[in-house]
C-alpha angles and dihedrals in degrees: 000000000000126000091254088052092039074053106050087043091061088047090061101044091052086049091050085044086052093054093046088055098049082054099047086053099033089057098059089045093055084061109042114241143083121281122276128250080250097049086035082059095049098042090058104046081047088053100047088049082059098046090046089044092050094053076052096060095044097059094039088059089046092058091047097057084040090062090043101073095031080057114122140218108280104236118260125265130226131198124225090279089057087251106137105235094183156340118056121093096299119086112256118284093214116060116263104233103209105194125235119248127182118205096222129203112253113279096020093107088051096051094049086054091053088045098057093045090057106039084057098052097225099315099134093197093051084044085052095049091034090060095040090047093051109017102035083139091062097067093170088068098042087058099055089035091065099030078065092052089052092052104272105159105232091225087053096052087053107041107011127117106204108187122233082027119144125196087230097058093107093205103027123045095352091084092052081059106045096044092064095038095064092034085061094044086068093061097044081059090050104037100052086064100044128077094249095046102057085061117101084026133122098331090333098122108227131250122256107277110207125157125255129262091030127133114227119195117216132179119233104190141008131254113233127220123202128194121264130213118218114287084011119135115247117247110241121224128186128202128231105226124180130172136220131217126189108200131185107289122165137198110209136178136207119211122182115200129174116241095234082068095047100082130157090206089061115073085192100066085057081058096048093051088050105050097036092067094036088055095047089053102046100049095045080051100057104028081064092038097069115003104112091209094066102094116190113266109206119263091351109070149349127254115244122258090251093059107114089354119136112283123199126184117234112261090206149306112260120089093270082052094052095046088052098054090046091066091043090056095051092043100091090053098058084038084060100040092236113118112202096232084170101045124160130184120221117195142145126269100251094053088052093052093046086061096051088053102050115098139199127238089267090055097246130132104288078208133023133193101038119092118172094272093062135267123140143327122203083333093313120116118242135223107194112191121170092217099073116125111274114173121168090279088057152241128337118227112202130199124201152179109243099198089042096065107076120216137203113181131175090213085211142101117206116193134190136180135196136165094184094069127095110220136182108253094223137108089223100042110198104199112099114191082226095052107023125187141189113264149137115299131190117213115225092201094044092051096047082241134132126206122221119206129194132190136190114178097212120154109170123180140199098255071197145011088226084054097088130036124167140183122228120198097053122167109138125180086020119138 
């Protein structure tokens, strides 16, 4: 390693010791205490490995300015004809190109992907010219692009291991790579606004990942044991067991745009691609997260968290309210003897901002720590969505258990375009390629029109049914 890389490695180990000591503190502030001899005694060995990493950087910064100014003249460089074409004291005699690259929003190279393929109707050679005439900065997309020219199978491009393949092989294994870096960075623009997406984020714990189409077993009920006198018979107990499976589910959206709006000059109508399907899936996402009212339909979709969770009504809206709920919220965990080391609040964004407003009578935060973007609440981290129910009674604030909600998440966005289909113009389409039916149907050709689809494949499960507890009613710093 060079001195730059030993460098950068200490860099990242101080910065992994930083987050192991904002654990070790945050835990003993969820719950409310001060730390323990044991996390004393971490705290501080992880301190002094900080203190000691910190004198190393120092001096490693130190020997590297220090070679900086002891650096030569690199030696100069001659073609074939002994003319010297660069290096030495002198400047270059050729012309340094210095390429042109472009920082790009999150999702844009996505969406130019999408729009090539479009505007060339499925001709993988026009798709291939059309990117490298108008996005010759987004080289990620010109290679698949013409990986997929040259026969590439998109799936494979995707999904496929190819063996003796390297990732710097420009025309070989480098597309399998890139597809899947700006899909996903699709989906990096879509999850951090969503509900599902802020956890694992920042000290929000994380959900628990599992993979789809596994069956989880899971114990109801304990067995009980008595005590037996001599030549006494034994009491006999039995356990209640069920088991889990997360299969394949997917939430998909349909977006209809004219071609006059579809233009390669506009960087807006990349935008508009791009955040027409995010915002389709993420509210779709978090309206089914976490509304109780959205029960599992079999082999379609998951039920939210919420769905059969405990429910209590608000006592009020002023601080000794809130603080009552709060211990009613947190009620059916210690009843349970399951104490949500990984809790997480979810709320809406105007009940986080009405707690950052209310005062107390020294006219000090009643509650420091939450804004309405999020941060904590009484310790507690916060995940504020705008798409949480709200009905003329309130808000609901829901408090759960971050390792007990199982995920299974693609991790993926798949999008297709076409302008030769016919679609139903609904939001609750009723044709079923199983059942079909006669209906009005709106040609994308006819209309000069192209439909977008998006798909996430998500499927997400209570680990318990004392995971998730939530209050209804909310209206807090209300008059």
């Amino acid at each position: 390693m060079t001195l730059a890389e030993q460098l950068e490695a200490l860099r990242a180990t101080r910065a992994e010791l930083e987050k192991k000591l904002s654990t070790v503190v945050e835990k003993s502030m969820a719950e409310k205490r001060s730390m323990n001899t044991a996390e004393q005694e971490e705290f501080d060995a992880i301190g002094d490995q900080i203190k000691n990493l910190d004198g190393d950087i120092e001096r490693f910064d130190k020997l590297v300015a220090i070679q900086a100014k002891s650096a030569k003249p690199v030696a100069p460089i001659a073609d074939e004809n002994g003319n010297r074409v660069g290096g030495g004291e002198g400047r270059s005699l050729e012309p340094v190109q210095v390429k042109n690259t472009q920082k790009l929003e999150k999702g844009i190279e996505f969406a130019r992907y999408a729009m090539c393929q479009l505007k060339a109707k499925g001709n993988a050679e026009k798709a291939f010219r059309l990117a490298e005439r108008h996005f010759p900065e987004s080289d990620r997309v010109v290679r698949t692009l013409k990986a997929q020219a040259e026969g590439a199978d998109l799936e494979l491009i995707m999904k496929a291991t190819i063996e003796a393949g390297t990732t710097l092989d420009p025309t070989f294994a480098a597309p399998l790579v890139d597809y899947q870096n700006f899909a996903g960075d699709f989906v990096e623009f879509q999850r951090p606004r969503g509900i599902i997406g802020q956890f694992g984020q920042g000290n929000i714990p994380a959900l628990n990942s599992i993979p789809f189409n596994v069956r989880i077993a899971g114990q109801t009920s304990g067995g009980s044991a008595g005590w037996v006198g001599e030549g006494a018979p034994k009491p006999l107990t039995a356990f209640d067991f069920n088991a889990t499976e997360l299969r394949w589910a997917k939430v998909a959206a349909i977006s209809v745009l004219t071609n006059e709006l579809i233009r390669f000059s506009s960087p807006s109508a990349e935008r508009l691609v791009r955040d027409a399907l995010a915002a389709a899936v993420n509210e779709r996402l978090d309206i089914d997260f976490v509304n109780p009212a959205k029960a599992a339909v079999a082999n379609v979709s998951p039920a939210s968290i919420t769905n059969g969770a405990t429910a209590i009504p608000s006592s009020g809206n002023d601080a000794d309210a809130i603080r009552a709920d709060l211990k009613a919220l947190w009620a059916p965990f210690i009843a349970a003897r399951n104490p949500p080391r990984s809790a997480v609040y979810i709320m809406d964004s105007t009940t986080a901002l009405a707690l950052s407003l209310m005062l107390n009578p020294l006219g000090q935060l009643e509650f420091p720590g939450i804004t309405m973007n999020g941060g904590t609440f009484n310790g507690v981290p916060v995940i504020v969505s705008d798409y949480l129910p709200v009905t003329s009674d309130g808000g609901i604030v829901v408090l759960v258990n971050a390792s007990d909600i199982w995920l299974a998440d693609d991790g993926q966005v798949t999008v297709d375009a076409s302008q030769e289909a016919s679609l139903q113009m609904l939001d609750n389409p009723t044709n079923n390629s199983a059942t079909g039916s006669p209906t009005t149907m709106v040609s994308m050709f006819q209309t000069n029109s192209t439909a977008f689809r998006a798909e996430r494949y998500i499927n997400w499960a209570r680990r318990r049914a004392s995971g998730v507890a939530y209050l209804t009613g909310v209206s807090w710093g209300g008059a």
